[in-house]
N, C-alpha and C positions, 0 to 999 in steps of 0.2 A: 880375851881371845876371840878370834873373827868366827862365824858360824862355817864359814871356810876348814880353819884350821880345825873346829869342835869334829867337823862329817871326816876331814882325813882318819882322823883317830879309829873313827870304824867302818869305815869306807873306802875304796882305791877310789881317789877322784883320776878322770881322762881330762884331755883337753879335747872336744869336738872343733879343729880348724886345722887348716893347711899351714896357715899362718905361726910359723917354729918363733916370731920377735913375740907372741902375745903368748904360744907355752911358754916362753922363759920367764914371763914377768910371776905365773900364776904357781911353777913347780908340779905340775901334776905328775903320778907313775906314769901312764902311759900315755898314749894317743891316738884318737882314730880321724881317717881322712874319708871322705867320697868325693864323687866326678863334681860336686855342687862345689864341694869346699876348694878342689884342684883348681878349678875354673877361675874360684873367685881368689886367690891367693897368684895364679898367673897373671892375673891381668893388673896385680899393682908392680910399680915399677923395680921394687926391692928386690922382686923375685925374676925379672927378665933374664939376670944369668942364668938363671937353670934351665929357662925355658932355651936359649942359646942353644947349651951344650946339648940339651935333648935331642934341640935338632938336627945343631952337627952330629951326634951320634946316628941319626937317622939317614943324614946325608953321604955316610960311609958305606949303608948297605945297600946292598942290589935290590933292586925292585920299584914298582911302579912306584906313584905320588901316594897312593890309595896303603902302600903295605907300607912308605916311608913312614908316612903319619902314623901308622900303628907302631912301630918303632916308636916311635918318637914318643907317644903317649904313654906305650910300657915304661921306657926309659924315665918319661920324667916323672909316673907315680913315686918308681922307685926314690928317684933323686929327692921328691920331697920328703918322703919317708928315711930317706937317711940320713937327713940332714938334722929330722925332726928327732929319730934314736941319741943327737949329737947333747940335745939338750932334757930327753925324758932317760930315765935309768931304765924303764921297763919295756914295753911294745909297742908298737906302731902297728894300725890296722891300715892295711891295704886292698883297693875295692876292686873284683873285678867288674867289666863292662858289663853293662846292664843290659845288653843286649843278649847278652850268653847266658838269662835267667830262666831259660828251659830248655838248654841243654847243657848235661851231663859232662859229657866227653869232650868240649870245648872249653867247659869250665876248668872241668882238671887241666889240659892243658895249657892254658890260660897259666892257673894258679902256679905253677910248677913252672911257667918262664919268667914268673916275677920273681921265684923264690931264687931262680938261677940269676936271673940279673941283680939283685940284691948280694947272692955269695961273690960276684962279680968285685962288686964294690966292699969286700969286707964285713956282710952284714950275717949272722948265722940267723938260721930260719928260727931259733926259738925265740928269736925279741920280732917275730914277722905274725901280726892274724889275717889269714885272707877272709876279705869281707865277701859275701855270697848273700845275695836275696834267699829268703825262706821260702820259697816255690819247692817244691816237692823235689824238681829236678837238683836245684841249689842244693839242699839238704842231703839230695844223693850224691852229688859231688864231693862234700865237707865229708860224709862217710870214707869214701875212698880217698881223700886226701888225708886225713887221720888215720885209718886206719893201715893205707896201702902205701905211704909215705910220710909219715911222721910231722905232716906239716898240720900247725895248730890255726882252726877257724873261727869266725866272728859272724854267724848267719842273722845277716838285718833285715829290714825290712817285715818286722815282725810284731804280729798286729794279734794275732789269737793265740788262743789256748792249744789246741792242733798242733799247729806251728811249733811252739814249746815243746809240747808234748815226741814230736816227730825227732826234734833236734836232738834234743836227751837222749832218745832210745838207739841216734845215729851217732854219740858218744862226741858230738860236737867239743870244742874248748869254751864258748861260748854264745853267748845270745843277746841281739841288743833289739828290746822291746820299745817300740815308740812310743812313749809315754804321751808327746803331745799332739803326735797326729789320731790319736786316740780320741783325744778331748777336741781337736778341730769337728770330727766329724761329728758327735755326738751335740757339740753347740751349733751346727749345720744342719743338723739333720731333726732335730728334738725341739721341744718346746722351750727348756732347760739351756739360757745361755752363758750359767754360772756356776762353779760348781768350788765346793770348799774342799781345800787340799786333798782332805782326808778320806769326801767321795768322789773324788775324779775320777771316771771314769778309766782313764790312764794309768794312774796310781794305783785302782783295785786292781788290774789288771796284772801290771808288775809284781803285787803282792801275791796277790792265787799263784802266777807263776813261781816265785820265790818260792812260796809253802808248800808247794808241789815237789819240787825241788828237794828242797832238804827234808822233807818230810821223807821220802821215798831214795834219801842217797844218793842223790844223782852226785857227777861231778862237774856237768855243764854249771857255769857261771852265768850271773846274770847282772848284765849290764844295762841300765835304766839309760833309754837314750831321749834323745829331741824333745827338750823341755820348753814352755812354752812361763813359764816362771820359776821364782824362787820356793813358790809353795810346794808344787812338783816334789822337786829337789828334797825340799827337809821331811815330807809324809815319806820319802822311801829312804831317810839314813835306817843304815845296816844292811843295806842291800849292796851285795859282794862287789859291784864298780857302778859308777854312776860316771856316764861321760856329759861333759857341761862346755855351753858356748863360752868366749872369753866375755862377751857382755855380764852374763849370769854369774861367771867366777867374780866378775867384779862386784857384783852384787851381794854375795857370801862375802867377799874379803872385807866390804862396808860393813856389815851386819856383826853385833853383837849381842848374842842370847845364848839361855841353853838349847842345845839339840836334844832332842829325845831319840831315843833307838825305838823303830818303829819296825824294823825289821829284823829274827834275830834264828837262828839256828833252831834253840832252843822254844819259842814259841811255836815256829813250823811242825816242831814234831807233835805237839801238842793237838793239831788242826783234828777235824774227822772230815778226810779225803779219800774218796774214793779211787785206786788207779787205774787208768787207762792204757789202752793198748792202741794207736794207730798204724795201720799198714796202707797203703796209697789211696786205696780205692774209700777207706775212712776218712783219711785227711784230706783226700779233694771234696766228699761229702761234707764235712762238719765246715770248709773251708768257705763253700758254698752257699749254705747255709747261716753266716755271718753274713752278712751285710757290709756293717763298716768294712774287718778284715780284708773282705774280697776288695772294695772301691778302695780303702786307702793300699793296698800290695801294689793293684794293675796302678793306681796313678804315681805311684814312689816307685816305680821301675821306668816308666811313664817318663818321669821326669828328671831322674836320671839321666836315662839314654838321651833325652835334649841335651842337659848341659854337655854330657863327652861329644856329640854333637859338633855342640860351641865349642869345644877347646880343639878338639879335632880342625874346625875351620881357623880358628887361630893361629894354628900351628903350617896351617897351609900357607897361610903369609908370609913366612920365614922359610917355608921350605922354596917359594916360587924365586 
């Protein structure tokens, strides 16, 4: 058996790609997308229908070039996430614009025209995660969207303990910790350009958060995201979802060994953790006071808003 099939067993594996032909080959539950993965999954030629109908969808409604495009970009997150629900049995995570990661009130409504344009297309909100940066502001939007509409969230771009800790207390659905922009920065910034699975700097990180977690009850889930290897991967089985490149799933699906359970319910509680309390004026402090956290959040929102950017002007081609 593949070390693939050993992590399903106590694992929900994701597929991290836009790309619905490379989730078919791998079977994952669920799926998550961003503006990077939209981009790069538009621009092969498989996917030009969709990009098409987006646009005609956009071409239907009033308004300038500048509001078509935005049309057009809601439209076709949607369309690849429904296409993607065609082939995952469980969720599809949906991003908003990365430019709305410090404000509130744009995110909600944001979040709340994708979920409309998805019931549009037959999709119910409970197989939809709206993905939200973990900015203070982000995290207050995923509160009112749980709590004040029932819609369930995925707050990325999540780099600290803070962070975590904020999402939980805001009754989030879940959380996708970047495991390997974790380790980017730490082999960037430190002496240390190597680090063994088990003390990646990424990996502990995942893990505190996890033990944090179930130590303390929460129901926020936690999803290991942006690995940068297979090692990554296997130091965090047992950890409630792990979303994985289609490169890396190949990678698992090669692989034959045992998995060990490195992460488990029942160890967390075991931990001696102290619990914390963040209210904003905390978590901009402790947020601050990170280093890595603080430079990889601003450059992964950063970078982001490039790619919507790019698809943005892509899509001007087709609208002109």
């Amino acid at each position: 058996m593949s070390v693939l099939q050993e992590l399903k067993k106590i694992t929900t594996i994701v597929a991290d790609t836009g790309d619905f032909e490379a989730i078919n080959i791998y079977k994952p539950t669920d799926a998550t997308t961003n503006p990077s993965l939209i981009l790069s999954a538009s621009s092969m030629e498989r996917y030009q229908p969709l990009v098409q109908k987006a646009v005609e969808y956009a071409k239907g409604k009033k308004g300038s070039v500048s509001e078509q495009v935005a049309e057009a970009m809601d439209y076709l997150c949607v369309l690849f996430g429904t296409e993607i629900l065609k082939v995952v049995p469980g969720r599809v995570s949906t991003e908003i614009d990365a430019r709305l990661s410090f404000d509130t009130k744009k995110s909600v409504e944001k979040a709340l025209k994708l979920i409309a344009l998805y019931k549009s297309l037959g999709v119910d909100k409970e197989r939809i995660l709206i993905k939200l940066a973990s900015t203070w502001e982000g995290i207050k939007a995923a509160e009112i969207l749980e709590n004040e509409h029932g819609v369930h969230c995925n707050l990325t771009l999540l780099f600290s303990f803070a962070q975590a800790v904020a999402c939980a207390e805001a009754g989030v659905t879940l959380i996708s910790p970047f495991v390997g922009r974790i380790l980017d920065w730490y082999v960037a910034n430190t002496d240390t350009k190597k680090f063994e699975a088990l003390k990646d700097p990424g990996v502990i990180s995942v893990t505190n958060i996890y033990n944090y977690y179930k130590k303390f009850g929460y129901k926020t889930l936690v999803m290991g995201a942006s690995f940068r290897n297979v090692g990554e991967i296997k130091a965090l089985a047992g950890c409630d979802l792990l979303t994985i490149s289609p490169a890396l799933l190949k990678e698992l699906e090669n692989e034959t060994e045992s998995v060990v359970t490195y992460l488990s319910v029942s160890n967390a509680k075991l931990q001696d953790i102290e619990k914390i309390t963040v209210d904003e004026s905390r978590f901009r402090w402790l947020l601050n006071e990170d280093a890595m956290a603080t430079d990889k959040l601003s450059e992964g929102i950063r970078k982001f808003a490039v790619d919507t950017v790019k698809l943005e002007n892509l899509i001007k081609t087709y609208l002109k």
